[in-house]
Structures are given as C-alpha cells and as structure tokens.
FIKOLBA-528647 format. One record per atom (N, C-alpha, C): residue number from 0; residue in three letters; chain; atom name; y, z, x. Coordinates in pm, 1 decimal. Atoms other than C-alpha are relative to their C-alpha. Layout:
<recs>
REC / pos / code / unit / site / v / w / u
REC / NUM / Ala / A / CA / Y / Z / X
...
</recs>
This chain:
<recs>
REC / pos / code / unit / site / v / w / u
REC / 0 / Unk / A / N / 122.2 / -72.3 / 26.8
REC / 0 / Unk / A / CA / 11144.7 / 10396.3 / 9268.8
REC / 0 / Unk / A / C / 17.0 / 142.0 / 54.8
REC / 1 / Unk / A / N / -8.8 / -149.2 / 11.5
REC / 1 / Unk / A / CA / 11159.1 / 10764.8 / 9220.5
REC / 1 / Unk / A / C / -184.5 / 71.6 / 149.0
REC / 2 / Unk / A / N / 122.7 / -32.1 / -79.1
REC / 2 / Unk / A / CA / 10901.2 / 10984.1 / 9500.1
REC / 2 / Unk / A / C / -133.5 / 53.3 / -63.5
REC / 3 / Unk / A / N / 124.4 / -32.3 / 86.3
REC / 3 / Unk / A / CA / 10678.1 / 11091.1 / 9192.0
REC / 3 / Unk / A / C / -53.6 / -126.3 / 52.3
REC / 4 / Unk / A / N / 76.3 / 119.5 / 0.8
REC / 4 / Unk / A / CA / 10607.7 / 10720.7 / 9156.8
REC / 4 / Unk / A / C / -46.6 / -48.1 / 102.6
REC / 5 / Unk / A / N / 75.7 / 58.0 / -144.4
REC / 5 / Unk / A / CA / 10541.1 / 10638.7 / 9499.7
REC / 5 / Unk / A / C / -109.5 / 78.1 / 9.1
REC / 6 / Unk / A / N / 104.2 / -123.0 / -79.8
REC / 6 / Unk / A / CA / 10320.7 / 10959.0 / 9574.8
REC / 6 / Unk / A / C / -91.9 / -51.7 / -122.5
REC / 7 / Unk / A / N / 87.9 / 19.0 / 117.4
REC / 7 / Unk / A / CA / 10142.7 / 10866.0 / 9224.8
REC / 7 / Unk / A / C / -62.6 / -163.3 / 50.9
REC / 8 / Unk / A / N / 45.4 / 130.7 / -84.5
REC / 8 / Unk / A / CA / 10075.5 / 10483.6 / 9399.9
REC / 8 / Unk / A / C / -108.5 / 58.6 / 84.7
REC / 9 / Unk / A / N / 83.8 / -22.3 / -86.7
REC / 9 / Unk / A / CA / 9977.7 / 10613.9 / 9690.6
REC / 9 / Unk / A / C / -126.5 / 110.4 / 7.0
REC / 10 / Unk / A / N / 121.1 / -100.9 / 44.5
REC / 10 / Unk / A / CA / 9726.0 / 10891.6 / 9542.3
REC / 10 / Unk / A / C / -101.4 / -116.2 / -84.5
REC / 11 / Unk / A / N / 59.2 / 38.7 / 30.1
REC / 11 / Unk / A / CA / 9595.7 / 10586.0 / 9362.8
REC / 11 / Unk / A / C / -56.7 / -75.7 / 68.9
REC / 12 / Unk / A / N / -0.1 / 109.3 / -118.8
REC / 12 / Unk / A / CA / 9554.1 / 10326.8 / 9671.6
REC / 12 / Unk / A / C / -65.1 / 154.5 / 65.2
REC / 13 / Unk / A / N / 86.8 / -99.5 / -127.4
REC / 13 / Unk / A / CA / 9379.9 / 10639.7 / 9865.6
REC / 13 / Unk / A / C / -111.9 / 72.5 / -114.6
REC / 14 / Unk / A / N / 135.3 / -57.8 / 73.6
REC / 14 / Unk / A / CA / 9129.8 / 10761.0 / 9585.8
REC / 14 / Unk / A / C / -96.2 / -169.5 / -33.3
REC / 15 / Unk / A / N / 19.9 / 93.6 / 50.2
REC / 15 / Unk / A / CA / 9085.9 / 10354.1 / 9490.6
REC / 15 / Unk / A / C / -131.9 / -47.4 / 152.0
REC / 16 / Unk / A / N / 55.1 / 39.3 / -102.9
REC / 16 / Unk / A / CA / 9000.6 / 10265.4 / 9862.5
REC / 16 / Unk / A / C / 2.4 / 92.2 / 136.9
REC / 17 / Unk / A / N / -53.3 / -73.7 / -103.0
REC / 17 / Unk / A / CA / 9024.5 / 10561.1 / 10123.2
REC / 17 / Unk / A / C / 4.1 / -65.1 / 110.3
REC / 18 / Unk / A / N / -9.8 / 141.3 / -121.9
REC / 18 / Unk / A / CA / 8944.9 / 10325.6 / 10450.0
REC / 18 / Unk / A / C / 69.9 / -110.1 / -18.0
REC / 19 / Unk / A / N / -82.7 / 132.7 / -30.9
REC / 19 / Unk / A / CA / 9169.4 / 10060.6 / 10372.7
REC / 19 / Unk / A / C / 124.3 / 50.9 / -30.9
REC / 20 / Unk / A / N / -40.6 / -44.5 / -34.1
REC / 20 / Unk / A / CA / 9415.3 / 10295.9 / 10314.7
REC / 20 / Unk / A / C / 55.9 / 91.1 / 87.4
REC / 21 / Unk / A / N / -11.8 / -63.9 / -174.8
REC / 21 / Unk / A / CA / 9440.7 / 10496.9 / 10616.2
REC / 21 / Unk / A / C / 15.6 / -133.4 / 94.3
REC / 22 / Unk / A / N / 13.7 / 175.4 / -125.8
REC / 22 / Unk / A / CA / 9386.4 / 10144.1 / 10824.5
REC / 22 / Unk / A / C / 183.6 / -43.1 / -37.9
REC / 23 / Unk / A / N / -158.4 / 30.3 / 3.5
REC / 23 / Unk / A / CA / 9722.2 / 10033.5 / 10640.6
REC / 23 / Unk / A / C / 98.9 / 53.0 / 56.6
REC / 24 / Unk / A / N / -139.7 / -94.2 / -48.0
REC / 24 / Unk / A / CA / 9907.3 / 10353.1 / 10673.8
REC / 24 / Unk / A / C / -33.8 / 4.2 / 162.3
REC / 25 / Unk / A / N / 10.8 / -3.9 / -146.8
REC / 25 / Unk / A / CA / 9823.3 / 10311.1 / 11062.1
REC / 25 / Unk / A / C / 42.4 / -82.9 / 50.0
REC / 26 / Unk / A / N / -12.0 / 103.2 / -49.2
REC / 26 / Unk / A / CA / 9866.9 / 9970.5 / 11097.2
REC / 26 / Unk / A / C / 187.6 / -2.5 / -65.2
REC / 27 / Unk / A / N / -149.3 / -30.1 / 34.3
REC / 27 / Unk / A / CA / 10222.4 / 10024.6 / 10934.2
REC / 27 / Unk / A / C / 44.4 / 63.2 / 119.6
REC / 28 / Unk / A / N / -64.7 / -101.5 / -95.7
REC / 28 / Unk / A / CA / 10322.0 / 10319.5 / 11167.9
REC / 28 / Unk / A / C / -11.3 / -55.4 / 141.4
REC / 29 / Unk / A / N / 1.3 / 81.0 / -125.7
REC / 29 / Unk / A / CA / 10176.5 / 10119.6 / 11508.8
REC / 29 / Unk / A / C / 30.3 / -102.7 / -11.0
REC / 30 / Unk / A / N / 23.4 / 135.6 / -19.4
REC / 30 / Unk / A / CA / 10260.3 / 9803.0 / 11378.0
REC / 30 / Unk / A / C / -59.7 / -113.5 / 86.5
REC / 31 / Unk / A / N / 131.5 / 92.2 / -37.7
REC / 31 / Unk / A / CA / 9956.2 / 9641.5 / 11429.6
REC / 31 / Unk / A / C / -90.7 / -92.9 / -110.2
REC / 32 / Unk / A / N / 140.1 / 101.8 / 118.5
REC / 32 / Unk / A / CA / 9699.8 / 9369.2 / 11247.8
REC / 32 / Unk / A / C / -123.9 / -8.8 / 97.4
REC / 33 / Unk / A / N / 160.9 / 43.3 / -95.3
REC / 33 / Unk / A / CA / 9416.5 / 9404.3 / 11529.1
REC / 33 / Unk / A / C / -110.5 / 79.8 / -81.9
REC / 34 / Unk / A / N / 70.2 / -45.5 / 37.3
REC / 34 / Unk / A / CA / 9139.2 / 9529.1 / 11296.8
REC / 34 / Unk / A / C / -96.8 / 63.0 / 72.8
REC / 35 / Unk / A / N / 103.5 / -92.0 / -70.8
REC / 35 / Unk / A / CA / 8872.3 / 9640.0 / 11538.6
REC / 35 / Unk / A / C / 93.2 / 129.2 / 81.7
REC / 36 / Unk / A / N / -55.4 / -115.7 / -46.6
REC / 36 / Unk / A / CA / 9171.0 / 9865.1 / 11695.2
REC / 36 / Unk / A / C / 23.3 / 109.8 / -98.4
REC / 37 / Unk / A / N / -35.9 / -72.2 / 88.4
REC / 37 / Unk / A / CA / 9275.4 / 10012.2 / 11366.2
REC / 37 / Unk / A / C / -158.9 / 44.8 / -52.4
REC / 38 / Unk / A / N / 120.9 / -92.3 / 24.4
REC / 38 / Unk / A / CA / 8883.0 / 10055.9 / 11285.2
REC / 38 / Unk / A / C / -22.0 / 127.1 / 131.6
REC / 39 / Unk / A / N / -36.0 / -86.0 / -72.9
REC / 39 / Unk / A / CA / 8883.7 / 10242.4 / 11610.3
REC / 39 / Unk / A / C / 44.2 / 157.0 / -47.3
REC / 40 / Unk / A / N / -106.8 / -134.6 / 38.3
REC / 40 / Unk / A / CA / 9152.6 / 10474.8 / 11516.9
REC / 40 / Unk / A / C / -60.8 / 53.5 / -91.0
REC / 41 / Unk / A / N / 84.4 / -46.8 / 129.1
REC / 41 / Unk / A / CA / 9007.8 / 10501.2 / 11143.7
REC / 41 / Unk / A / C / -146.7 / 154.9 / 63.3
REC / 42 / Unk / A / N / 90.3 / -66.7 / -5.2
REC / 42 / Unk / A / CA / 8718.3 / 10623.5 / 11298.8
REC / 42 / Unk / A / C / -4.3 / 148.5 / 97.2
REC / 43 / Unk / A / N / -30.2 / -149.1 / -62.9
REC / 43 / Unk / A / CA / 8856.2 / 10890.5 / 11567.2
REC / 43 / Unk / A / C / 57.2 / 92.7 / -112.5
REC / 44 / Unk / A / N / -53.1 / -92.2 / 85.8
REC / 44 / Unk / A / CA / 9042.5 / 10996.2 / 11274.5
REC / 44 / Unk / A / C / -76.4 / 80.0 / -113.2
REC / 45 / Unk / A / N / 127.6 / -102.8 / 107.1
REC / 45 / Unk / A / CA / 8738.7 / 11053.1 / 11045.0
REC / 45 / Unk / A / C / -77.1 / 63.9 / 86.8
REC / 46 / Unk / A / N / 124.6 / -72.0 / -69.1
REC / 46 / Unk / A / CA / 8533.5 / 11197.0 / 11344.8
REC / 46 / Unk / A / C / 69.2 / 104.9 / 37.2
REC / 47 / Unk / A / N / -18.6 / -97.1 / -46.0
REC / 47 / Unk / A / CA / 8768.2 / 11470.6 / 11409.1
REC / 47 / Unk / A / C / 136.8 / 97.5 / -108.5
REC / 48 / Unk / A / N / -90.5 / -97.0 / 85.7
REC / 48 / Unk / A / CA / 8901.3 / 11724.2 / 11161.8
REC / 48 / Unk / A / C / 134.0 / 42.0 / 9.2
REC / 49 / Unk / A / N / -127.1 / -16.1 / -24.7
REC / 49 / Unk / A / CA / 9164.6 / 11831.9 / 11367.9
REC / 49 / Unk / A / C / 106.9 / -92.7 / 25.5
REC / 50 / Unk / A / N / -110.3 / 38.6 / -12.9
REC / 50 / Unk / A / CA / 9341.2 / 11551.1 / 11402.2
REC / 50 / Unk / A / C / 45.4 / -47.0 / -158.4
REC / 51 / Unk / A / N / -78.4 / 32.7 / 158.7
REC / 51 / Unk / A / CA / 9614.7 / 11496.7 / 11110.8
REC / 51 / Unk / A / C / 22.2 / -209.9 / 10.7
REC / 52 / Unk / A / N / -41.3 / 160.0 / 14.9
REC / 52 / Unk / A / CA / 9709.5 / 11118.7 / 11015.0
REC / 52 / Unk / A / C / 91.7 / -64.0 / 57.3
REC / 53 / Unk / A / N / -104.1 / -30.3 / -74.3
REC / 53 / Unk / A / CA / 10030.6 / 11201.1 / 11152.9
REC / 53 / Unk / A / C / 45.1 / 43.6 / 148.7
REC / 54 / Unk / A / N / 94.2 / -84.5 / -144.5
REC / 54 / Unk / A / CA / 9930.3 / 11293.3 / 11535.6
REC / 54 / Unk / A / C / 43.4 / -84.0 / 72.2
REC / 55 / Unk / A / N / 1.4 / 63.0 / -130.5
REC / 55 / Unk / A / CA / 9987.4 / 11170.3 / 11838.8
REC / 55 / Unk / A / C / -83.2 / -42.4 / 79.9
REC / 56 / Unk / A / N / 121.6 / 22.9 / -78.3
REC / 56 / Unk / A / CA / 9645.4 / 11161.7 / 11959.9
REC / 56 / Unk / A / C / -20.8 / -145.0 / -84.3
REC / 57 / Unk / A / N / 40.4 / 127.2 / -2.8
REC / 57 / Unk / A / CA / 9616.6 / 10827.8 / 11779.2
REC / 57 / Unk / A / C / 157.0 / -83.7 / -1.8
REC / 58 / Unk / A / N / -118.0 / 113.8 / -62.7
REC / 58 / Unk / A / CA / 9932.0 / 10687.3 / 11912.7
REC / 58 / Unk / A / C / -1.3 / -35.6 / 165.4
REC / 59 / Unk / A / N / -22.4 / -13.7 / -159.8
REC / 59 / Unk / A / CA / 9838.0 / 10695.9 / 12289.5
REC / 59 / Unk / A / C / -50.3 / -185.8 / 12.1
</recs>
C-alpha cells in the first residue's frame, strides 16, 4: 500500500469518527487499551490547542 492510500484511509477514519480516531492513534503510539486513560489524553488534547498529537506532553 502506496502513502496516497494510507493518508486517503486515514483522512477517511478521522472525518468518519474524529474521537475514536485520535484514541486509536494514541493508544497505538502508548500502547495502551485503558479507555478512561486514553479518554483522558483525548481530552487534554482537545482542551488545548497547543498541544500537537505528536507531543510529549501526552506521553508523561
């Protein structure tokens, strides 16, 4: 699979469901399944502009 096709997935999986995407791509990167932690995160991450998805402030 070519990176069009992925980025074209994943533009559809993040317009389809934005919160359950972000939760994934988090729970991927910390490998985690604790849902109330990854809502957590979700939610520092929607309450603060400056942080990117990519950040360190939700890896501490």
């Amino acid at each position: 699979m070519e990176y069009n096709e992925v980025r074209k997935q994943l533009e559809t999986m993040m317009n389809t469901n934005y919160k359950a995407f972000i939760m994934a791509l988090i729970a991927i990167e910390r490998d985690m399944d604790n849902e109330a932690t990854l809502q957590e995160l979700y939610n520092l991450y929607m309450d603060n502009d400056r942080i990117l998805l990519l950040n360190d402030v939700l890896y501490r």
